[in-house]
PDB file of N, CA, C and O in Angstrom:
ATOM      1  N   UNK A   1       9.955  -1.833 -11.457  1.00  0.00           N
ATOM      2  CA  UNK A   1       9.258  -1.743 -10.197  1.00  0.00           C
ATOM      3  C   UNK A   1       9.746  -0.485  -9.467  1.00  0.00           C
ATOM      4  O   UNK A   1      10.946  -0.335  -9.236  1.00  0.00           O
ATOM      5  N   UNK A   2       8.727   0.517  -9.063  1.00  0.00           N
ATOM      6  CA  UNK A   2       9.041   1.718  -7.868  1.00  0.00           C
ATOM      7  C   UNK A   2       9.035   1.241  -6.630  1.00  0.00           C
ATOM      8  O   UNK A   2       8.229   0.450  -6.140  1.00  0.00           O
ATOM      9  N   UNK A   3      10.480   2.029  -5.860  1.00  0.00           N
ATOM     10  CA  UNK A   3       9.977   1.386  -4.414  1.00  0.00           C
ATOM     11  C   UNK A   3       9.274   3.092  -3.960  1.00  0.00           C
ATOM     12  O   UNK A   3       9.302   4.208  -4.478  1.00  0.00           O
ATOM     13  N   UNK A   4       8.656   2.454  -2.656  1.00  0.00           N
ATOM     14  CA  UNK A   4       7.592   3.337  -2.153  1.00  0.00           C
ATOM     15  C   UNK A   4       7.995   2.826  -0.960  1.00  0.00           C
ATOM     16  O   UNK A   4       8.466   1.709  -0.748  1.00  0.00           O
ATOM     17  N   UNK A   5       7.678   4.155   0.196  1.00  0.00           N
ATOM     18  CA  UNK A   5       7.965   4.224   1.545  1.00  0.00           C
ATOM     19  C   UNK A   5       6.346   4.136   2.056  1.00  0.00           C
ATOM     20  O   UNK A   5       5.537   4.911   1.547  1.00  0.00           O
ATOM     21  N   UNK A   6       5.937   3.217   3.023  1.00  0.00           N
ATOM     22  CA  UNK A   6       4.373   3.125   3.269  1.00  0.00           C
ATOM     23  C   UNK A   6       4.367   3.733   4.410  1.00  0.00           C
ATOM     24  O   UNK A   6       5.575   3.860   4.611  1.00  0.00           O
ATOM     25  N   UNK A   7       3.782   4.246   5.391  1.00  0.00           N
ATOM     26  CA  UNK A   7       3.522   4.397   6.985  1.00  0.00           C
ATOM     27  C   UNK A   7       2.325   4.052   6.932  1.00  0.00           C
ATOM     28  O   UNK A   7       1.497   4.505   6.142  1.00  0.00           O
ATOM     29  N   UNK A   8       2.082   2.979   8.015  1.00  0.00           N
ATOM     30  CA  UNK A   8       0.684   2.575   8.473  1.00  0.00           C
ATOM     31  C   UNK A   8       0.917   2.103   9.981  1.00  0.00           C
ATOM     32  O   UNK A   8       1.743   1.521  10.685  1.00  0.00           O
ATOM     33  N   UNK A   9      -0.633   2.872  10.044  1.00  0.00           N
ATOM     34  CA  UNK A   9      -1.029   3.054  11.812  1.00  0.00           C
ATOM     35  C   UNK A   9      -2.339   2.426  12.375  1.00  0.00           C
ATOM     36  O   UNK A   9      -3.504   2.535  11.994  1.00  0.00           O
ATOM     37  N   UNK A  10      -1.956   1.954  13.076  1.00  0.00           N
ATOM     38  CA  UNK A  10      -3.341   0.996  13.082  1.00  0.00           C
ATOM     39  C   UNK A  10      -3.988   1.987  13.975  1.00  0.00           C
ATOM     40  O   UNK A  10      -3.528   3.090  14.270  1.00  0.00           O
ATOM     41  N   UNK A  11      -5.740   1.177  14.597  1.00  0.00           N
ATOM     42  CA  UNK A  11      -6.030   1.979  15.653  1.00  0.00           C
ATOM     43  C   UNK A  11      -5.803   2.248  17.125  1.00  0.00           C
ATOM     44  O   UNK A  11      -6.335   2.992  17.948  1.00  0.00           O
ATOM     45  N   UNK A  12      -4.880   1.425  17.151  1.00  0.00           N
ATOM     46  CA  UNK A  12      -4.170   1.665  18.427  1.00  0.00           C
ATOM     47  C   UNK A  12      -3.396   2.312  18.193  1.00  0.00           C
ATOM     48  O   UNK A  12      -2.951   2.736  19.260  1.00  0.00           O
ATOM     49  N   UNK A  13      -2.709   2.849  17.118  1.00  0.00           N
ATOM     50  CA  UNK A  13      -1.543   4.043  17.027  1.00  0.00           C
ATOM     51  C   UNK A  13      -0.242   3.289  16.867  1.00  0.00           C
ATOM     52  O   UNK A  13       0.818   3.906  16.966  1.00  0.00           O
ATOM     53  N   UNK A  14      -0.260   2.147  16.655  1.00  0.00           N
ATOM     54  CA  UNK A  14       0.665   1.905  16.749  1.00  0.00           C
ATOM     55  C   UNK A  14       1.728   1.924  15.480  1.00  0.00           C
ATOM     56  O   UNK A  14       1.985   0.760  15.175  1.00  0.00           O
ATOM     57  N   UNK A  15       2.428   2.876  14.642  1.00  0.00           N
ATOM     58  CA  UNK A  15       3.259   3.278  13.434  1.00  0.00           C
ATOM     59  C   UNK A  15       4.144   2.246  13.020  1.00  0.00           C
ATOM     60  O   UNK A  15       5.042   1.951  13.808  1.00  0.00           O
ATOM     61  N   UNK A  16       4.069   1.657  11.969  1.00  0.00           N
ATOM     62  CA  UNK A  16       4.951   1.181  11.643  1.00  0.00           C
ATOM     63  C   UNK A  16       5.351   2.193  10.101  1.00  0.00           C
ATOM     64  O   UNK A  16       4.644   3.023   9.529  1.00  0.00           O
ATOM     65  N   UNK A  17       6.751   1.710   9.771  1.00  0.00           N
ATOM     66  CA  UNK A  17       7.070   2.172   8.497  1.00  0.00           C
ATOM     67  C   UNK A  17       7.645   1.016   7.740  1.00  0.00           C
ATOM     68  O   UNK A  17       8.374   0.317   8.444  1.00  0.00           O
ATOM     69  N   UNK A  18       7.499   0.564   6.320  1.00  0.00           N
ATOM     70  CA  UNK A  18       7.969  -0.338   5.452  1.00  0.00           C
ATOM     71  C   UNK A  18       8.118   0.428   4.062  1.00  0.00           C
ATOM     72  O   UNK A  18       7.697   1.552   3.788  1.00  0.00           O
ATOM     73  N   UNK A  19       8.915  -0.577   3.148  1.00  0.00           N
ATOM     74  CA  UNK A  19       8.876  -0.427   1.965  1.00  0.00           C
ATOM     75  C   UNK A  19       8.113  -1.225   1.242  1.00  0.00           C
ATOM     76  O   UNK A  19       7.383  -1.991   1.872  1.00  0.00           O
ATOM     77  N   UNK A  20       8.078  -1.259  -0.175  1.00  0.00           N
ATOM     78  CA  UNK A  20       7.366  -1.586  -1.085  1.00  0.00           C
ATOM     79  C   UNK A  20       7.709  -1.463  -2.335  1.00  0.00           C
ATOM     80  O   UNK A  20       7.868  -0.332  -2.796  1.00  0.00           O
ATOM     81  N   UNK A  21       7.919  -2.793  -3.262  1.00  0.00           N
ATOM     82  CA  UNK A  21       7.975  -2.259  -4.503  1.00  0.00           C
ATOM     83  C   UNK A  21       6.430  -2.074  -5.370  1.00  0.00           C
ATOM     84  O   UNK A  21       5.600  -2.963  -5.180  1.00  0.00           O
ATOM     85  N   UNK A  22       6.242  -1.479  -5.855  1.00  0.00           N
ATOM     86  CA  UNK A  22       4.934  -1.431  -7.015  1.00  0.00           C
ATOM     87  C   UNK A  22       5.187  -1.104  -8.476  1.00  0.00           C
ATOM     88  O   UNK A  22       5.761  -0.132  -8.968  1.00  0.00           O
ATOM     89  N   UNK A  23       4.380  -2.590  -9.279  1.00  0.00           N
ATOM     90  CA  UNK A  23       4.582  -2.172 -10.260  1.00  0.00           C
ATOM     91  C   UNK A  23       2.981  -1.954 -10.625  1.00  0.00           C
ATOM     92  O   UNK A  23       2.006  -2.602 -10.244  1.00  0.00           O
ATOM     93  N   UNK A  24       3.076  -0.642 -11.626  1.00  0.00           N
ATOM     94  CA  UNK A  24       2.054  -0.278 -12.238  1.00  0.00           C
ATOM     95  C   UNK A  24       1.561  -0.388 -13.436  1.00  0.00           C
ATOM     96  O   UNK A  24       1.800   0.494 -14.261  1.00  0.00           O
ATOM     97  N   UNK A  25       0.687  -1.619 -13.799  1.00  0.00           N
ATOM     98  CA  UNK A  25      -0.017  -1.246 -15.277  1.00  0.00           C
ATOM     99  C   UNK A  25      -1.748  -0.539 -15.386  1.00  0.00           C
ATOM    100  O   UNK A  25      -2.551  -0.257 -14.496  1.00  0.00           O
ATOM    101  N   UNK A  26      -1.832  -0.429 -16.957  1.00  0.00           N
ATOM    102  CA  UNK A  26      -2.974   0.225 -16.579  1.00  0.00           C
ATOM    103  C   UNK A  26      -4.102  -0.009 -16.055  1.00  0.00           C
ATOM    104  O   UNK A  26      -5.051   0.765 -15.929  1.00  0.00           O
ATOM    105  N   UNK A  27      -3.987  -1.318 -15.677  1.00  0.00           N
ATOM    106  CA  UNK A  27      -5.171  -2.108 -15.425  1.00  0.00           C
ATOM    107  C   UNK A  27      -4.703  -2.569 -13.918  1.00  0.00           C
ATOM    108  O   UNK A  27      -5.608  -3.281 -13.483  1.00  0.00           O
ATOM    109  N   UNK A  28      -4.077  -2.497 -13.342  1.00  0.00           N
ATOM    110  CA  UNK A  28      -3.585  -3.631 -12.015  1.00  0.00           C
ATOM    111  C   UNK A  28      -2.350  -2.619 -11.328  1.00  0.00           C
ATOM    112  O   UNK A  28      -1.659  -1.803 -11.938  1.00  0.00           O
ATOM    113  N   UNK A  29      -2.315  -2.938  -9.916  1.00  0.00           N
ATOM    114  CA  UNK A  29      -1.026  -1.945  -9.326  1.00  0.00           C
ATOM    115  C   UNK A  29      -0.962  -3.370  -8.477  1.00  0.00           C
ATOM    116  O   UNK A  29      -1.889  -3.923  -7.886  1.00  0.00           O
ATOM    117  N   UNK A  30       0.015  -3.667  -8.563  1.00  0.00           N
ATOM    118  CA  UNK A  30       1.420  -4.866  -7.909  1.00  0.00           C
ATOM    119  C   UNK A  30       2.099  -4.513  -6.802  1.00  0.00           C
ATOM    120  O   UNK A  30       2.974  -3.653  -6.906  1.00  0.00           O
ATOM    121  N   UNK A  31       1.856  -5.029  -5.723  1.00  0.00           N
ATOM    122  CA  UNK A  31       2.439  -4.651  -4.693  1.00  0.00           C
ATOM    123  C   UNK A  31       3.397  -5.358  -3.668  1.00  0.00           C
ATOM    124  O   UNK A  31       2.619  -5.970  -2.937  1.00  0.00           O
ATOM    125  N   UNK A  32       4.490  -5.562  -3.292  1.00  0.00           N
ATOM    126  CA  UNK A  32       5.426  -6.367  -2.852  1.00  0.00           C
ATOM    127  C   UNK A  32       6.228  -5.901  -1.410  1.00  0.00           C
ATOM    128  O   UNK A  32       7.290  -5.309  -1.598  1.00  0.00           O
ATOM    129  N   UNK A  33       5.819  -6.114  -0.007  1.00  0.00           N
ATOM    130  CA  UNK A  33       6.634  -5.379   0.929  1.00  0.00           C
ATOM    131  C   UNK A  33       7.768  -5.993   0.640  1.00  0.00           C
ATOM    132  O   UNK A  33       7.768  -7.153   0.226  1.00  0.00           O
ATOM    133  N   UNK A  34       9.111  -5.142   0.860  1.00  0.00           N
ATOM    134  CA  UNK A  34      10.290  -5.613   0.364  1.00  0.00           C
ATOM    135  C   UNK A  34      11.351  -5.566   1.901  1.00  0.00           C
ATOM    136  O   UNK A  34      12.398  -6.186   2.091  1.00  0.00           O
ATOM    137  N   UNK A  35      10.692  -4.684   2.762  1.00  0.00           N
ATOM    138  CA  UNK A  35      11.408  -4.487   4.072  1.00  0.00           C
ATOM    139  C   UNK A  35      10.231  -3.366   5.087  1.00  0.00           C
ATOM    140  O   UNK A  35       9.209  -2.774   4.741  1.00  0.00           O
ATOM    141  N   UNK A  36      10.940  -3.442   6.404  1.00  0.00           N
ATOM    142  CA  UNK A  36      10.102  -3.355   7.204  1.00  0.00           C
ATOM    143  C   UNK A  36      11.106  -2.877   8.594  1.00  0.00           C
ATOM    144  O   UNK A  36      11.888  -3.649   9.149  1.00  0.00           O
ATOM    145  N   UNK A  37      10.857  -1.299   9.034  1.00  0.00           N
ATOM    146  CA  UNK A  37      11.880  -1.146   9.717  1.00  0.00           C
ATOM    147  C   UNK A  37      11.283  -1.271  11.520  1.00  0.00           C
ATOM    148  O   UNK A  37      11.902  -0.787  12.467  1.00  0.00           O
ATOM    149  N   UNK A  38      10.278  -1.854  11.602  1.00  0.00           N
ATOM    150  CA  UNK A  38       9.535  -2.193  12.718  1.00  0.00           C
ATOM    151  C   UNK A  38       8.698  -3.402  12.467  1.00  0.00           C
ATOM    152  O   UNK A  38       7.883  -3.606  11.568  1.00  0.00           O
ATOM    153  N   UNK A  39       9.170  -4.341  13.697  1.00  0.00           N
ATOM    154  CA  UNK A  39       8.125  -6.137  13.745  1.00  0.00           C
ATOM    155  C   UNK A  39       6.814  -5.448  13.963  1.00  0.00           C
ATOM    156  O   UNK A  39       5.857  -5.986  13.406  1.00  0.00           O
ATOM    157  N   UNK A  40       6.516  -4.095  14.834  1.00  0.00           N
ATOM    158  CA  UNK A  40       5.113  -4.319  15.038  1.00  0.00           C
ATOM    159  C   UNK A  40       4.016  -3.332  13.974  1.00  0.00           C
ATOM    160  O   UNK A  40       4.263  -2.167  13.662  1.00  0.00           O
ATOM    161  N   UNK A  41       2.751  -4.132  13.516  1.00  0.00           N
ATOM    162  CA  UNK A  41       2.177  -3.652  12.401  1.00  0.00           C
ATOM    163  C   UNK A  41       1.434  -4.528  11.956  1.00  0.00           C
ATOM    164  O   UNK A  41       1.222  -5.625  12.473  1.00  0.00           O
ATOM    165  N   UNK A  42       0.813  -3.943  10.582  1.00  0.00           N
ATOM    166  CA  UNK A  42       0.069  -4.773  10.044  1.00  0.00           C
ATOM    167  C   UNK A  42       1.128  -5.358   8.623  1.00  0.00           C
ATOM    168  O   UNK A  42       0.741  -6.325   7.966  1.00  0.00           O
ATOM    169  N   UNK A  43       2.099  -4.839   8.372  1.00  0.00           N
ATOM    170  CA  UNK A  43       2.508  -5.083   7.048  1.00  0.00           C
ATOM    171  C   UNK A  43       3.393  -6.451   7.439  1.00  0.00           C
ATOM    172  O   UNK A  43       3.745  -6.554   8.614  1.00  0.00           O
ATOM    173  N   UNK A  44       3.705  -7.340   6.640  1.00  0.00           N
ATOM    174  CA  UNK A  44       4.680  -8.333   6.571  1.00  0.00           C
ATOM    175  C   UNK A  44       5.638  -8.303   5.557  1.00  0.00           C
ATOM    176  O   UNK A  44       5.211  -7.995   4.444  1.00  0.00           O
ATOM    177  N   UNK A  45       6.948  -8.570   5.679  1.00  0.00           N
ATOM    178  CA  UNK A  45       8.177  -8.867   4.540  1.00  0.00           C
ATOM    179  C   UNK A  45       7.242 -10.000   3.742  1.00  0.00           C
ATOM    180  O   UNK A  45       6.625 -10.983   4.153  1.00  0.00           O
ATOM    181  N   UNK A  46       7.413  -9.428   2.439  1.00  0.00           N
ATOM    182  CA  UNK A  46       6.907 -10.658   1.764  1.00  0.00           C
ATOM    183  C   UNK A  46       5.517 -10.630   0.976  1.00  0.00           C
ATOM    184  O   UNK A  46       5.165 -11.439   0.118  1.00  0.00           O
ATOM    185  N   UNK A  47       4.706  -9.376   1.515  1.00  0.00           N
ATOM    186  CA  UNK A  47       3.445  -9.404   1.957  1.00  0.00           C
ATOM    187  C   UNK A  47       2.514  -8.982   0.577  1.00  0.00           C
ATOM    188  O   UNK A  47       2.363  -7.761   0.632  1.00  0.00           O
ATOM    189  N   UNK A  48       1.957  -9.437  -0.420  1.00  0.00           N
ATOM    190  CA  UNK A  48       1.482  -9.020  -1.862  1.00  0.00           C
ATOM    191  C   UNK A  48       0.142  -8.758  -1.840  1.00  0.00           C
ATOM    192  O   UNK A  48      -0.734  -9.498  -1.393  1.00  0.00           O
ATOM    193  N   UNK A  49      -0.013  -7.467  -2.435  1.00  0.00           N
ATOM    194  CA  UNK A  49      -1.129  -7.389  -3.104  1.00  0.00           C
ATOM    195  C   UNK A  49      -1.261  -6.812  -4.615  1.00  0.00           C
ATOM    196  O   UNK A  49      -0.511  -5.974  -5.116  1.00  0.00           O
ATOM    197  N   UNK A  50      -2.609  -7.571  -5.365  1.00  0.00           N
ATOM    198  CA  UNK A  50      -2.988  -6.606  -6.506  1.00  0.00           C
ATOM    199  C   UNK A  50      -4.070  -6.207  -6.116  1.00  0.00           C
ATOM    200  O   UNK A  50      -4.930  -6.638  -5.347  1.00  0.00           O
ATOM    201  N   UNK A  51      -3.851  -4.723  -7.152  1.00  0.00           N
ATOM    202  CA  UNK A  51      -5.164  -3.802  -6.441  1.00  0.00           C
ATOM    203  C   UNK A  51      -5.670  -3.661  -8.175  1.00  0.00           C
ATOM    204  O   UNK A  51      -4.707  -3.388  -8.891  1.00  0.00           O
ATOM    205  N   UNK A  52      -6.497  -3.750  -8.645  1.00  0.00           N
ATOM    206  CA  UNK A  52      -7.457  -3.521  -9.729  1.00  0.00           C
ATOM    207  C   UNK A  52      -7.531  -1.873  -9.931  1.00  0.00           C
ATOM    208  O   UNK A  52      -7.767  -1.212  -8.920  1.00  0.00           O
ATOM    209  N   UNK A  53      -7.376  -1.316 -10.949  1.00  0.00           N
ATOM    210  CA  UNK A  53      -7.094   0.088 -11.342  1.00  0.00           C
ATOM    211  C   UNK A  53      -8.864   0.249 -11.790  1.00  0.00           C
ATOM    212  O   UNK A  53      -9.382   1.340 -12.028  1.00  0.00           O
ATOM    213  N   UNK A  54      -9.436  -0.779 -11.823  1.00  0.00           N
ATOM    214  CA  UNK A  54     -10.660  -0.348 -12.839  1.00  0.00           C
ATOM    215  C   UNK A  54     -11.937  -0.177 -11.037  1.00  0.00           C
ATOM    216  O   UNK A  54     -11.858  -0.763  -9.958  1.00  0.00           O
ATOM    217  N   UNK A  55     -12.801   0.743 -11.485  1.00  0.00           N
ATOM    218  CA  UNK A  55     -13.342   1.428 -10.398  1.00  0.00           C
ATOM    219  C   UNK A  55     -14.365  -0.072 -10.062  1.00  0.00           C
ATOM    220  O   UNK A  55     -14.658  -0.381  -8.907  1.00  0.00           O
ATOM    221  N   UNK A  56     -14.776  -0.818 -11.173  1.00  0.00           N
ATOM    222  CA  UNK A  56     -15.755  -1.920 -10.864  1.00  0.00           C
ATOM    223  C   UNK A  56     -15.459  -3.180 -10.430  1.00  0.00           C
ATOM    224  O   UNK A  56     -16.395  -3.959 -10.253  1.00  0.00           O
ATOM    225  N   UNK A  57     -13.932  -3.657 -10.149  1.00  0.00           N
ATOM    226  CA  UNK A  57     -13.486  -4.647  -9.556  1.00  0.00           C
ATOM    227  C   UNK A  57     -12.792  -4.564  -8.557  1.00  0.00           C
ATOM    228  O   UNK A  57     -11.847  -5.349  -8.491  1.00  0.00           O
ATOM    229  N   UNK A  58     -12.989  -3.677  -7.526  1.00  0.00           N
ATOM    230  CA  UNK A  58     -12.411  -3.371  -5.797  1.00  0.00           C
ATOM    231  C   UNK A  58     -11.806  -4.457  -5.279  1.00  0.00           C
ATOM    232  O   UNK A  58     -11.693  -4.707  -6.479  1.00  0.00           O
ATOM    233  N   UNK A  59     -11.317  -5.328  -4.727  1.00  0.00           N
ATOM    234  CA  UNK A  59     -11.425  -5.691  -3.651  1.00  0.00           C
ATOM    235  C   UNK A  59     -10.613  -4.995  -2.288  1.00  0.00           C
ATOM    236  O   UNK A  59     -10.954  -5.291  -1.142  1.00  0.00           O
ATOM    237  N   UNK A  60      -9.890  -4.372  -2.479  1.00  0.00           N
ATOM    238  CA  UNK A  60      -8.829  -3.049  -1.967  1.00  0.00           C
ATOM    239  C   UNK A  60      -9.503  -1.608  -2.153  1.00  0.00           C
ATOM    240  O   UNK A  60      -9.354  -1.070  -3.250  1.00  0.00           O
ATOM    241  N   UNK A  61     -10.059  -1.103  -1.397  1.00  0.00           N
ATOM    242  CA  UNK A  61     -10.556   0.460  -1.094  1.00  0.00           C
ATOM    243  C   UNK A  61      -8.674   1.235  -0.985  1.00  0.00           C
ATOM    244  O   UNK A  61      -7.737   0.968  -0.232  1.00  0.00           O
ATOM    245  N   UNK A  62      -8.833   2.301  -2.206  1.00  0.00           N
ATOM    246  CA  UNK A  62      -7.904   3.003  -3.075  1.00  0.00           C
ATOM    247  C   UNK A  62      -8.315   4.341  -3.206  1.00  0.00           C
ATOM    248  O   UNK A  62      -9.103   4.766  -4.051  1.00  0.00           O
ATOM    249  N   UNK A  63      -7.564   5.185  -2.055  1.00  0.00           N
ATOM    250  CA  UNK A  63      -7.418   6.742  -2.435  1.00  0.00           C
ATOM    251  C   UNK A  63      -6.528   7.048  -3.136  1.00  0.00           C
ATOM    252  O   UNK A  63      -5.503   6.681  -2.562  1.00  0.00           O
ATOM    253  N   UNK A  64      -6.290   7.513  -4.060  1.00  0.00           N
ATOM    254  CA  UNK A  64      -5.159   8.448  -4.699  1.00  0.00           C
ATOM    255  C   UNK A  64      -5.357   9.920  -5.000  1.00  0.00           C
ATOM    256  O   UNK A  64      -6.128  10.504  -5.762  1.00  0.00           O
ATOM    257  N   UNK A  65      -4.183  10.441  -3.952  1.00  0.00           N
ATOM    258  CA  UNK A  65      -3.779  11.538  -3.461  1.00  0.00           C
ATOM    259  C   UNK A  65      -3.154  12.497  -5.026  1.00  0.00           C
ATOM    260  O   UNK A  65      -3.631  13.617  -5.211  1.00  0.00           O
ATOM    261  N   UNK A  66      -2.123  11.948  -6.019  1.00  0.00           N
ATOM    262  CA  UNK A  66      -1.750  12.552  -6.994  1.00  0.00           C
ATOM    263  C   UNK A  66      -1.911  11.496  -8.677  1.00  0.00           C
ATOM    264  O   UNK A  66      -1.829  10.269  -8.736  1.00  0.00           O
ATOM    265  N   UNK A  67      -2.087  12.207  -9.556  1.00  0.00           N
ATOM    266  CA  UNK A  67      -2.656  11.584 -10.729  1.00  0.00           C
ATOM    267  C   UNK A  67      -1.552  10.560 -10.789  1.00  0.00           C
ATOM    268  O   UNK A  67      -1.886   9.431 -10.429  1.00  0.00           O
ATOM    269  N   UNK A  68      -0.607  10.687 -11.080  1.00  0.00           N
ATOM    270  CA  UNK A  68       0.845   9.864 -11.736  1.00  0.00           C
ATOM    271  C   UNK A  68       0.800   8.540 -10.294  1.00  0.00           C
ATOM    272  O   UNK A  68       1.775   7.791 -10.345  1.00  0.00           O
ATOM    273  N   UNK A  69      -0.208   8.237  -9.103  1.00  0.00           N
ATOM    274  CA  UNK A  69       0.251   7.191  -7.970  1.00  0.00           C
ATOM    275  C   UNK A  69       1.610   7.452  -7.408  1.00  0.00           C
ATOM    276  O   UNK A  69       2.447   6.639  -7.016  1.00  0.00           O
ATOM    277  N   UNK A  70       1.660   8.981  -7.457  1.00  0.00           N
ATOM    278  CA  UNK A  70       3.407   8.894  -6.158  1.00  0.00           C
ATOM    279  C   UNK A  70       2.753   8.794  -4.738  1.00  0.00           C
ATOM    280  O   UNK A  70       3.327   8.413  -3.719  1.00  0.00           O
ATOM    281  N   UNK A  71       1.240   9.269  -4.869  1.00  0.00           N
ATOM    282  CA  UNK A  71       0.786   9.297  -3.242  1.00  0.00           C
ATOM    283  C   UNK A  71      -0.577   8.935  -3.296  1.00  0.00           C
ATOM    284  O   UNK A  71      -1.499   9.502  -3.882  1.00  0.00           O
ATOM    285  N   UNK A  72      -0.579   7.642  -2.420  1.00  0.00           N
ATOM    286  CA  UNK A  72      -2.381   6.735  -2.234  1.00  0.00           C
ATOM    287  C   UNK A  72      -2.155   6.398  -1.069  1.00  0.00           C
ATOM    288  O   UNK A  72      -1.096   6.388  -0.442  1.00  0.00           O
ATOM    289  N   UNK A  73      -3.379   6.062  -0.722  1.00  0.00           N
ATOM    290  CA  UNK A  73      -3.702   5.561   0.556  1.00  0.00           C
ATOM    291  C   UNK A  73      -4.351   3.754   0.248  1.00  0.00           C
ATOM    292  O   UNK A  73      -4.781   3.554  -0.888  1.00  0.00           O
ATOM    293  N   UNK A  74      -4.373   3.071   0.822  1.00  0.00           N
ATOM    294  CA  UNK A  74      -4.520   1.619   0.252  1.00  0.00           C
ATOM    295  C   UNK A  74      -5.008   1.022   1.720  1.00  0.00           C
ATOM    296  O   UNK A  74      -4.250   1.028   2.690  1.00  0.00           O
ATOM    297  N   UNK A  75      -6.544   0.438   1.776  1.00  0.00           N
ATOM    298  CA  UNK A  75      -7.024  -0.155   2.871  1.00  0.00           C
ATOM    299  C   UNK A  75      -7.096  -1.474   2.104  1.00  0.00           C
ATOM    300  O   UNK A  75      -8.076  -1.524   1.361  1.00  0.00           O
ATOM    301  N   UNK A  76      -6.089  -2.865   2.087  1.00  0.00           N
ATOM    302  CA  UNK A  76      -6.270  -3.669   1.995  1.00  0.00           C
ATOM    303  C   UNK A  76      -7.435  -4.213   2.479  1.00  0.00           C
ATOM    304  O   UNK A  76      -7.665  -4.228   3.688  1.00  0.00           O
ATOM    305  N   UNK A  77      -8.174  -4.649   1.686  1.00  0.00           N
ATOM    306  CA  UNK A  77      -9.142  -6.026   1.990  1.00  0.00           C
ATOM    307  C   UNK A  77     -10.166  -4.912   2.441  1.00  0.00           C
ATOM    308  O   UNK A  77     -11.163  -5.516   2.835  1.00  0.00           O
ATOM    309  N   UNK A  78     -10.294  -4.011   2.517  1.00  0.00           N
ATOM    310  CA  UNK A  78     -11.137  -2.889   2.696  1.00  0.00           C
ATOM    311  C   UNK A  78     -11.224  -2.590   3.939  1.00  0.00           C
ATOM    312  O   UNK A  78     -12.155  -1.892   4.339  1.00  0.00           O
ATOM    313  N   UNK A  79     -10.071  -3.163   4.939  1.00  0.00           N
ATOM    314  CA  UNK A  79     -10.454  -2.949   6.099  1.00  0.00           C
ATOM    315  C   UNK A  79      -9.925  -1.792   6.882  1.00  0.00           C
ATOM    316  O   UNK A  79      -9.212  -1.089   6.166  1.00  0.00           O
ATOM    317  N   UNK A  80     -10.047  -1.284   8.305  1.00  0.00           N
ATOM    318  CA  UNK A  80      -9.858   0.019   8.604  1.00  0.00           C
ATOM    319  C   UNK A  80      -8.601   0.759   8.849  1.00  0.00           C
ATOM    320  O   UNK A  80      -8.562   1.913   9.278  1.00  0.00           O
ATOM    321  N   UNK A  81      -7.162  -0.265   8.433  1.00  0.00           N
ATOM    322  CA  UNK A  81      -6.195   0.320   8.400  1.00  0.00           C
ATOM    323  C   UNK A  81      -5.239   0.652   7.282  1.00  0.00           C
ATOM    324  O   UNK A  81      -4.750  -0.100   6.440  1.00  0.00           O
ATOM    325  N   UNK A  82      -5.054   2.190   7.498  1.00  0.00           N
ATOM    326  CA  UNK A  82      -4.546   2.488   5.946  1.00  0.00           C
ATOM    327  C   UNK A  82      -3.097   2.449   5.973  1.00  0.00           C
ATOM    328  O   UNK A  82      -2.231   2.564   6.841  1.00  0.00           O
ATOM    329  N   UNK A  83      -3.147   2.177   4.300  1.00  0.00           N
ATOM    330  CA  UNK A  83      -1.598   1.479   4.290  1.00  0.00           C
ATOM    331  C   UNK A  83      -1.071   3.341   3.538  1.00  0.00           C
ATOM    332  O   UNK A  83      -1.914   3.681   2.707  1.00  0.00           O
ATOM    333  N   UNK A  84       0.059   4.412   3.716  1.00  0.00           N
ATOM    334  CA  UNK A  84      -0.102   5.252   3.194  1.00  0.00           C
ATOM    335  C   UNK A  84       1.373   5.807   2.124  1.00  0.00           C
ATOM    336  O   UNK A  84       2.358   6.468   2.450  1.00  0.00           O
ATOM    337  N   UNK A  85       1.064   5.332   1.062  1.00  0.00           N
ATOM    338  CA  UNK A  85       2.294   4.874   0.113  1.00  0.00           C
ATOM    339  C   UNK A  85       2.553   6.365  -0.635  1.00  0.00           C
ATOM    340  O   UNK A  85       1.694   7.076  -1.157  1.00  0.00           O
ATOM    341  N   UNK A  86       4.002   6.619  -0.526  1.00  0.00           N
ATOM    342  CA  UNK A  86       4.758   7.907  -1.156  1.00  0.00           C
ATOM    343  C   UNK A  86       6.033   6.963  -2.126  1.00  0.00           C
ATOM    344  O   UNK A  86       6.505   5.859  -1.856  1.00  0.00           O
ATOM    345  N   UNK A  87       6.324   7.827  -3.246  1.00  0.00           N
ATOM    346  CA  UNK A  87       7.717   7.445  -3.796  1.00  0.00           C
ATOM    347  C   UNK A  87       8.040   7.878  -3.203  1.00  0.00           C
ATOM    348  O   UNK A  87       7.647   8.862  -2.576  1.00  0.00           O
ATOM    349  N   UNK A  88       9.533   6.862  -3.155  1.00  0.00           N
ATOM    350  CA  UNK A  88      10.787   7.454  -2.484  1.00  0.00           C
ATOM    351  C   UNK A  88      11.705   8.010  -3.438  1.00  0.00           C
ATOM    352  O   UNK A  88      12.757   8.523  -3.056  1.00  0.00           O
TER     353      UNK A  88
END
């Protein structure tokens, strides 16, 4: 599992920063908040998602910024706040 540093801002601006482990296969990206250095946000300790690698089973709207996933953007549930994941 990689951990990954997320920043997500909702539309009120309000920043939070967390971690994340992700594991990646070729088919599925695994996602696990592992810590959380601010209560206020959208992310929770604890908080899982799988995101589907294949373009025809979405349920997670998925930018990726570099080929190898060191940098995506991830709108859970497709909704308007982005979750914005770097390796650490």
């Amino acid at each position: 599992m990689t951990k990954y540093k997320c920043t997500c801002v909702s539309g009120g601006g309000t920043k939070q920063i967390s971690f994340w482990g992700i594991k990646i296969t070729p088919k599925t990206m695994k996602l696990e908040c592992t810590d959380i250095n601010d209560i206020w946000g959208s992310a929770e300790r604890g908080q899982k998602f799988t995101v589907s690698l294949n373009n025809k089973n979405r349920k997670h709207s998925l930018r990726v910024w570099e080929e190898d996933l060191s940098d995506f953007t991830l709108y859970p549930n497709q909704e308007g706040t982005p979750y914005h994941f770097e390796t650490m």
